[in-house]
PDB file of N, CA, C and O in Angstrom, chain B, residues numbered from 101:
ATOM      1  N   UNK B 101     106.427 168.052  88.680  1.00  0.00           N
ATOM      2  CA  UNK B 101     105.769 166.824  88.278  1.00  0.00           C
ATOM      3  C   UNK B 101     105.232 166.131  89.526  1.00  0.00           C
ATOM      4  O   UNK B 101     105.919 165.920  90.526  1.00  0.00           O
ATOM      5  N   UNK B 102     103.793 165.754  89.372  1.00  0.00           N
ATOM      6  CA  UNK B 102     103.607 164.829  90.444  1.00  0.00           C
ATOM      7  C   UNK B 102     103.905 163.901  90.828  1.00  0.00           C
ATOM      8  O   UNK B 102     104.117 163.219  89.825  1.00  0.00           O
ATOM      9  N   UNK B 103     104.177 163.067  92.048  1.00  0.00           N
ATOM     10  CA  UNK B 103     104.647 162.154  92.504  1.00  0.00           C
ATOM     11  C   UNK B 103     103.513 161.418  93.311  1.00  0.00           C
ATOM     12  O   UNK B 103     103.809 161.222  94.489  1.00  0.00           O
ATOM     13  N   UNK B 104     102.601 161.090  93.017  1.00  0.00           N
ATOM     14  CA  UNK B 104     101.024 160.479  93.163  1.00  0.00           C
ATOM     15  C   UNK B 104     101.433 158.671  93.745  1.00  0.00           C
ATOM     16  O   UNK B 104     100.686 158.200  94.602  1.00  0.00           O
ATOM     17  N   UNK B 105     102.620 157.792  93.212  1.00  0.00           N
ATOM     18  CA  UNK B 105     102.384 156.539  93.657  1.00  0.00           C
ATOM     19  C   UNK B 105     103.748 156.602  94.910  1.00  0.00           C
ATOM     20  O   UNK B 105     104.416 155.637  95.281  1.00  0.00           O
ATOM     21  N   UNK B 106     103.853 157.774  95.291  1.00  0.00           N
ATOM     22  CA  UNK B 106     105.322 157.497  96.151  1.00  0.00           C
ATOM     23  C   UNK B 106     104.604 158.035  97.740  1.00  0.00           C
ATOM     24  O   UNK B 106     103.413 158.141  98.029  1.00  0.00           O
ATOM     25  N   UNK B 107     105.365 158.206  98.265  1.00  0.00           N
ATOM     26  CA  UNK B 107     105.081 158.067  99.769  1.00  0.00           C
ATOM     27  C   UNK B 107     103.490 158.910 100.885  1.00  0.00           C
ATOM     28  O   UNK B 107     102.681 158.231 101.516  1.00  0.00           O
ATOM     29  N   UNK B 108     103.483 160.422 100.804  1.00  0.00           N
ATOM     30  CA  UNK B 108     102.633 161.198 101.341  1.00  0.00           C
ATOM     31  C   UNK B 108     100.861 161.171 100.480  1.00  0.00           C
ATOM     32  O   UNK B 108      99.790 161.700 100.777  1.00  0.00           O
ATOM     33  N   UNK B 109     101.324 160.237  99.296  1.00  0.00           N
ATOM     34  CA  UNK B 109      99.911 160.391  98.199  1.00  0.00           C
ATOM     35  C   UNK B 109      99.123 158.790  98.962  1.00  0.00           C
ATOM     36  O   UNK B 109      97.955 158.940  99.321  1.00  0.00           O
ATOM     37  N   UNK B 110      99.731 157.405  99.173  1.00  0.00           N
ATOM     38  CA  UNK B 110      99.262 156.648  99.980  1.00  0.00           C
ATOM     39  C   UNK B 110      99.236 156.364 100.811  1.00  0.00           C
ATOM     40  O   UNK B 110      99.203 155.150 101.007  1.00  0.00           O
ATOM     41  N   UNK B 111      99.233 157.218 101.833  1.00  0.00           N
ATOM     42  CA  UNK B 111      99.631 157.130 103.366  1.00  0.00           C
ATOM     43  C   UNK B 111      97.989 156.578 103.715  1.00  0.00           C
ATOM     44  O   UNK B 111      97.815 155.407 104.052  1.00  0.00           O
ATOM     45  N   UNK B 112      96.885 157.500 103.603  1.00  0.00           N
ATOM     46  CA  UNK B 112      96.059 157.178 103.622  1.00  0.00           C
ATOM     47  C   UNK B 112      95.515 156.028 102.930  1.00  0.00           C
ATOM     48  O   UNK B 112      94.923 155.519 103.882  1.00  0.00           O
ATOM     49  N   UNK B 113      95.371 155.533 102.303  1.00  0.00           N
ATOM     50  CA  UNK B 113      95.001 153.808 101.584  1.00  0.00           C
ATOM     51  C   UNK B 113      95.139 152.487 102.445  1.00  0.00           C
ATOM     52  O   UNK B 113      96.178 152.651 103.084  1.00  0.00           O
ATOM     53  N   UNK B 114      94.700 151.490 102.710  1.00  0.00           N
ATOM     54  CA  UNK B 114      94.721 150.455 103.254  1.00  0.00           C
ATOM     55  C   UNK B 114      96.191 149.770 103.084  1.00  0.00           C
ATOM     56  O   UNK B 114      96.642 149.665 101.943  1.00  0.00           O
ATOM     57  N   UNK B 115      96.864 149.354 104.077  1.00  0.00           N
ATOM     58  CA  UNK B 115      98.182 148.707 104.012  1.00  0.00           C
ATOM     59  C   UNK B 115      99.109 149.786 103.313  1.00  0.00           C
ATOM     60  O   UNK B 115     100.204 149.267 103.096  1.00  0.00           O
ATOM     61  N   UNK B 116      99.064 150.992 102.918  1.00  0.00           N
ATOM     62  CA  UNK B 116     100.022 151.997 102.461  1.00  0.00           C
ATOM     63  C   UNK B 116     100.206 151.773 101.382  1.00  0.00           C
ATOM     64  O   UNK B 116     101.272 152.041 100.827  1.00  0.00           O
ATOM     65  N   UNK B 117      98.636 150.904 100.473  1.00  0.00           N
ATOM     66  CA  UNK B 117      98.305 150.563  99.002  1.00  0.00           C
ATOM     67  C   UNK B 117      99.220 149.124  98.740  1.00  0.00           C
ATOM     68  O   UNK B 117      99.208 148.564  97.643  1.00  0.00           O
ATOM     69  N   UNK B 118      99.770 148.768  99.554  1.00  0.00           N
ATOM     70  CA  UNK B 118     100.551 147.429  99.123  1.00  0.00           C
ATOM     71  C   UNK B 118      99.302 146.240  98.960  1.00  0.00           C
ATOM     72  O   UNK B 118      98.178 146.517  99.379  1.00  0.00           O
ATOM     73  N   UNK B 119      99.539 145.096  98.416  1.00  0.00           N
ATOM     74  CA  UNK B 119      98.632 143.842  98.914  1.00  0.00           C
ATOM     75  C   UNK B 119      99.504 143.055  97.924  1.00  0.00           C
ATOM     76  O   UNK B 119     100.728 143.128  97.819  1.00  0.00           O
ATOM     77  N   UNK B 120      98.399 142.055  97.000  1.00  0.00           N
ATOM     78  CA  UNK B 120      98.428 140.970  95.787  1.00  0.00           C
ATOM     79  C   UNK B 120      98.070 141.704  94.556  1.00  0.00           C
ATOM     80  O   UNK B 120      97.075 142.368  94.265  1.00  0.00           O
ATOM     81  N   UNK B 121      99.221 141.388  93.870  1.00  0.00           N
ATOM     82  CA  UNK B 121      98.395 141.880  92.429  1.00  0.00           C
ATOM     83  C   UNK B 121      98.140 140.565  91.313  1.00  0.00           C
ATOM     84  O   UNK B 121      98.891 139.704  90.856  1.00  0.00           O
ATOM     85  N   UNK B 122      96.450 140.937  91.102  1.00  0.00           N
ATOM     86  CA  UNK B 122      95.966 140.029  90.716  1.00  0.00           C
ATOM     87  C   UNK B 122      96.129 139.498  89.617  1.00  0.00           C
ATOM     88  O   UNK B 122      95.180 138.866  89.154  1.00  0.00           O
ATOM     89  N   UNK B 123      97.902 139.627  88.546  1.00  0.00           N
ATOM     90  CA  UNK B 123      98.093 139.503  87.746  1.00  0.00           C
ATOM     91  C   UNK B 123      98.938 138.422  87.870  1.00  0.00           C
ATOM     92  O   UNK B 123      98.623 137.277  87.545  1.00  0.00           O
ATOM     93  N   UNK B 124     100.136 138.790  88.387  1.00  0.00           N
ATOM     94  CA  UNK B 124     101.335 138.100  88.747  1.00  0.00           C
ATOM     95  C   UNK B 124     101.444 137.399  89.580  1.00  0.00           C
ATOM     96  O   UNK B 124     102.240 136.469  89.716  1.00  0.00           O
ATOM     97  N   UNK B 125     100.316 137.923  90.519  1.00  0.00           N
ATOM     98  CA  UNK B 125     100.376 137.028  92.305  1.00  0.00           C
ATOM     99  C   UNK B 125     101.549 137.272  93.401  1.00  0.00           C
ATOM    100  O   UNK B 125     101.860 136.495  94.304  1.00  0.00           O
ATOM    101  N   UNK B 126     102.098 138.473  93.124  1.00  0.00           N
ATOM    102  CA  UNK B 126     102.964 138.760  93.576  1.00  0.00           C
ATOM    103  C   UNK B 126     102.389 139.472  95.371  1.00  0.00           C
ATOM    104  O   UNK B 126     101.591 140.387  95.573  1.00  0.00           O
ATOM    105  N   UNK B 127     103.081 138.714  96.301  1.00  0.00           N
ATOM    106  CA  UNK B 127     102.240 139.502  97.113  1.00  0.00           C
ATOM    107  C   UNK B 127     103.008 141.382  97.904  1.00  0.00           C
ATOM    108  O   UNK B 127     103.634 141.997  97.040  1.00  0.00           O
ATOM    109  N   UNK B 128     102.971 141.805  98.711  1.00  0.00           N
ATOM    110  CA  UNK B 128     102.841 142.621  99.326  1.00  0.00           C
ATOM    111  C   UNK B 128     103.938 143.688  98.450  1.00  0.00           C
ATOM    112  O   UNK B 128     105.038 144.092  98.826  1.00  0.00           O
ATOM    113  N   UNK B 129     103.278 143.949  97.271  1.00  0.00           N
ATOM    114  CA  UNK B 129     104.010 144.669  96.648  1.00  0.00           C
ATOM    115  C   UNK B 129     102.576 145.951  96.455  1.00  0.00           C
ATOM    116  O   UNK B 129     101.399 145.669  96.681  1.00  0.00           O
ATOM    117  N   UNK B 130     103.042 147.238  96.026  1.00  0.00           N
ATOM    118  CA  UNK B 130     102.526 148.405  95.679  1.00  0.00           C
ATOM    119  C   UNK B 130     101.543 147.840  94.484  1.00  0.00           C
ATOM    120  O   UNK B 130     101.951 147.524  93.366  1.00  0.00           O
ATOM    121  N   UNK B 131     100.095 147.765  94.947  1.00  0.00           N
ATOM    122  CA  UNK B 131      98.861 147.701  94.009  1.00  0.00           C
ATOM    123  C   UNK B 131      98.201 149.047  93.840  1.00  0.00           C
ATOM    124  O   UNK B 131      97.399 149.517  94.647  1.00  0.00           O
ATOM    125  N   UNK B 132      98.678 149.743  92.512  1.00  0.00           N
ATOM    126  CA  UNK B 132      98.084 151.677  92.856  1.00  0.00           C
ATOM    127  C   UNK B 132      97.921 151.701  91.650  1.00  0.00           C
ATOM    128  O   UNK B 132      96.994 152.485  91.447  1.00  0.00           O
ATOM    129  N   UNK B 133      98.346 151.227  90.559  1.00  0.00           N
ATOM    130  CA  UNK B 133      98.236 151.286  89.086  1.00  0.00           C
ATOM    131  C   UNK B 133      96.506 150.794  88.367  1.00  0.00           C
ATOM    132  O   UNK B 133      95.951 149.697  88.419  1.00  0.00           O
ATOM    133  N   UNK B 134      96.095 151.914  87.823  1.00  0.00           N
ATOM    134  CA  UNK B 134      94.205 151.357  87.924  1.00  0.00           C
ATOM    135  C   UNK B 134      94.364 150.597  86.461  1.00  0.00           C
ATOM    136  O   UNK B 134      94.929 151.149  85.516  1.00  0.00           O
ATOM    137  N   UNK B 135      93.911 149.524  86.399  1.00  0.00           N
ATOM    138  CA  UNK B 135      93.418 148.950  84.592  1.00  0.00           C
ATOM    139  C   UNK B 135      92.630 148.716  84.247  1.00  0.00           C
ATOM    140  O   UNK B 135      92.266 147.715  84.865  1.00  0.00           O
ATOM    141  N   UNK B 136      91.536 149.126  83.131  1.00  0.00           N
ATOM    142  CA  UNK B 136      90.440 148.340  82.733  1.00  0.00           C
ATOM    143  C   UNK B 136      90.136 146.889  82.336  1.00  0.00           C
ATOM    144  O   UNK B 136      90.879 146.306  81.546  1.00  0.00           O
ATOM    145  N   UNK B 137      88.807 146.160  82.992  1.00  0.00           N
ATOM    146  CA  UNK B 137      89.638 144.371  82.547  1.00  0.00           C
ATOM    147  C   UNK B 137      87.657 144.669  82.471  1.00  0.00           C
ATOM    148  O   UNK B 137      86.818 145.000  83.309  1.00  0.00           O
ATOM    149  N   UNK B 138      87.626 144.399  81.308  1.00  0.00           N
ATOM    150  CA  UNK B 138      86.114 144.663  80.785  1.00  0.00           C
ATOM    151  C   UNK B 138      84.992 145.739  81.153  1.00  0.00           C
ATOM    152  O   UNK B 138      84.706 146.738  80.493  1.00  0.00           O
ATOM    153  N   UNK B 139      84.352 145.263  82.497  1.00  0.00           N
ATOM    154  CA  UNK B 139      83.825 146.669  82.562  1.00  0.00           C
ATOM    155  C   UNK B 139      83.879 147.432  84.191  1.00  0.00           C
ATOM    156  O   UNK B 139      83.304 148.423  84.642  1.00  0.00           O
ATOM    157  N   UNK B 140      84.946 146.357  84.849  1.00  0.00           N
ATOM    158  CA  UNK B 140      85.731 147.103  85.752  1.00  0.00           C
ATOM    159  C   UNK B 140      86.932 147.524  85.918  1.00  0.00           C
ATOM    160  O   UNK B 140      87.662 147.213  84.977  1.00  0.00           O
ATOM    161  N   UNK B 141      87.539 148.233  86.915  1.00  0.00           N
ATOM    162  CA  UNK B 141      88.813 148.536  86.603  1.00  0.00           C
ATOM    163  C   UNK B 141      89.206 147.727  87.849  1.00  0.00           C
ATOM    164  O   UNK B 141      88.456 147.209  88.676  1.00  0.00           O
ATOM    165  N   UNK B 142      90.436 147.732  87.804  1.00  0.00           N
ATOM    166  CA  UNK B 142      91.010 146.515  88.725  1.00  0.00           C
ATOM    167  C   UNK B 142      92.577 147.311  89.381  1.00  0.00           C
ATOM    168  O   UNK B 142      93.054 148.232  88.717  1.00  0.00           O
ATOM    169  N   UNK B 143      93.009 147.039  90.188  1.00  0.00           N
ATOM    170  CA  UNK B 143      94.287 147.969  90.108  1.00  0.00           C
ATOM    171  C   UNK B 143      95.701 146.974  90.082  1.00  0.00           C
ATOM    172  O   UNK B 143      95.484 145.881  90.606  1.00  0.00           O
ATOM    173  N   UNK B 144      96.809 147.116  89.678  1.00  0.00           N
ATOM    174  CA  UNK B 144      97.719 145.857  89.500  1.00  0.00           C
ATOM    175  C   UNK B 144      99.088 147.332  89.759  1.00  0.00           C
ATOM    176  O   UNK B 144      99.087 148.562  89.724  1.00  0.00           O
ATOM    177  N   UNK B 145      99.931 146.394  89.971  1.00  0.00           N
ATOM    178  CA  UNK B 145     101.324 146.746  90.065  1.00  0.00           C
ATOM    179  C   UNK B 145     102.057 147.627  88.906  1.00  0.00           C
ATOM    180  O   UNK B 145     101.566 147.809  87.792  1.00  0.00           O
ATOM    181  N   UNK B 146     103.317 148.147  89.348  1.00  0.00           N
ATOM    182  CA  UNK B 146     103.655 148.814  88.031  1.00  0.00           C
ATOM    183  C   UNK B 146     103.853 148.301  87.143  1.00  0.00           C
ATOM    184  O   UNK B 146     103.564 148.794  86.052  1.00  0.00           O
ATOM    185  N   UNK B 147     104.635 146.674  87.319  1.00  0.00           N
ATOM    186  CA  UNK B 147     105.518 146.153  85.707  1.00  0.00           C
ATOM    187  C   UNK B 147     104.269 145.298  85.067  1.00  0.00           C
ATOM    188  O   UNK B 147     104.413 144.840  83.934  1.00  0.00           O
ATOM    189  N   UNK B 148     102.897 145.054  85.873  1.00  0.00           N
ATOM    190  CA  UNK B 148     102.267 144.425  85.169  1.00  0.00           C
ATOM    191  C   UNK B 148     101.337 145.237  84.366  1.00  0.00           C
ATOM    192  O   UNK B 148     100.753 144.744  83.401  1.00  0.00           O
ATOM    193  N   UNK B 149     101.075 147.228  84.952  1.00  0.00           N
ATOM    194  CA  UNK B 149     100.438 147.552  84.243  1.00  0.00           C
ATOM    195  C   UNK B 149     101.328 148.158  82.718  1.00  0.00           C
ATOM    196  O   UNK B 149     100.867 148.325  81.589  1.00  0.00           O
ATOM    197  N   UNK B 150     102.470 148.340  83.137  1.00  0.00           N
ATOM    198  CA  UNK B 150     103.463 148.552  81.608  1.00  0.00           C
ATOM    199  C   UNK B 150     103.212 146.812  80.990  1.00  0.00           C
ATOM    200  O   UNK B 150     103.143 147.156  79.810  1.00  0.00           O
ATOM    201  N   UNK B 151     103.078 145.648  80.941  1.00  0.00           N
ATOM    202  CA  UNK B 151     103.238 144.844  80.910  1.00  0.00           C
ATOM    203  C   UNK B 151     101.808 144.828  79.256  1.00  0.00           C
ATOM    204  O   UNK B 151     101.817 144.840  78.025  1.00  0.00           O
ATOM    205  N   UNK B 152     100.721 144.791  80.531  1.00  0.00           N
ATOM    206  CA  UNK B 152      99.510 145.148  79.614  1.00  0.00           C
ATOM    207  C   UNK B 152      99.643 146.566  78.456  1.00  0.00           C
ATOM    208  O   UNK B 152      99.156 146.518  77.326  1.00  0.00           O
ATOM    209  N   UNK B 153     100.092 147.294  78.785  1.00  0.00           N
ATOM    210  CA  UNK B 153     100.456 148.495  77.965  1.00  0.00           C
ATOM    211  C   UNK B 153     100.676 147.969  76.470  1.00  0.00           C
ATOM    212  O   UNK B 153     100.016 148.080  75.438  1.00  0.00           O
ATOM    213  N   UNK B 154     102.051 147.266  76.839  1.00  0.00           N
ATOM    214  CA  UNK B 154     103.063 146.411  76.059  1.00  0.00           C
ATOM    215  C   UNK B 154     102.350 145.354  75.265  1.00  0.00           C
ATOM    216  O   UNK B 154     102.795 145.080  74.151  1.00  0.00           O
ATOM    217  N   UNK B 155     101.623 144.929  75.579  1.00  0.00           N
ATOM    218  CA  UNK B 155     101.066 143.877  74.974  1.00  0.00           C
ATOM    219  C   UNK B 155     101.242 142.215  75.355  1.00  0.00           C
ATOM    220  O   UNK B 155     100.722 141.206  74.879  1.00  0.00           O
ATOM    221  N   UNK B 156     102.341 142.462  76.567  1.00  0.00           N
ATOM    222  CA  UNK B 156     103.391 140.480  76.521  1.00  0.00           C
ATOM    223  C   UNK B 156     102.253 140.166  78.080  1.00  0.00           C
ATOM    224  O   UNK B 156     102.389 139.149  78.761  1.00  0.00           O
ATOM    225  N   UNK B 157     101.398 141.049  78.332  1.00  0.00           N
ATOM    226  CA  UNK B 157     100.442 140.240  79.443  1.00  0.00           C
ATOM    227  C   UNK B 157      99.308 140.711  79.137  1.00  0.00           C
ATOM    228  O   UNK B 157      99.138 141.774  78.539  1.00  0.00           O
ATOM    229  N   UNK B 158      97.888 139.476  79.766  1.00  0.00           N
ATOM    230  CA  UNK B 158      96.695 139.849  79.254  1.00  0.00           C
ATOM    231  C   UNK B 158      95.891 140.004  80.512  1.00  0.00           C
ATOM    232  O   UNK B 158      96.501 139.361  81.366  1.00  0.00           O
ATOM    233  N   UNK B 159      94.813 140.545  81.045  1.00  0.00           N
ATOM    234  CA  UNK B 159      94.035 140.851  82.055  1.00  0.00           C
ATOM    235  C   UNK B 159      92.721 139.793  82.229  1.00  0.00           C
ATOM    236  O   UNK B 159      91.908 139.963  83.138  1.00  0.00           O
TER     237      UNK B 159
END
């Protein structure tokens, strides 16, 4: 199974993919998770993209 959001897959990415996710505002946490928010995609954290999944957050 791949392991795509863990260590050797973002080495290359800016800040090692950490920053703000533009959901929660949480800062220097892992932003790697891609979401559609109309007709771009945006990328957010893990619990906010299960979050949206779920239905209990909106984009």
């Amino acid at each position: 199974m791949s392991k795509a959001h863990r260590g050797k897959g973002i080495r290359e990415l800016p800040s090692r993919g950490r920053g703000e996710c533009p959901v929660c505002k949480r800062t220097n946490i892992k932003v790697l998770y891609e979401q559609a928010s109309g007709e771009a995609k945006i990328k957010v954290c893990k619990t906010c993209k299960a979050a949206v999944k779920n239905g209990t957050k909106s984009l």
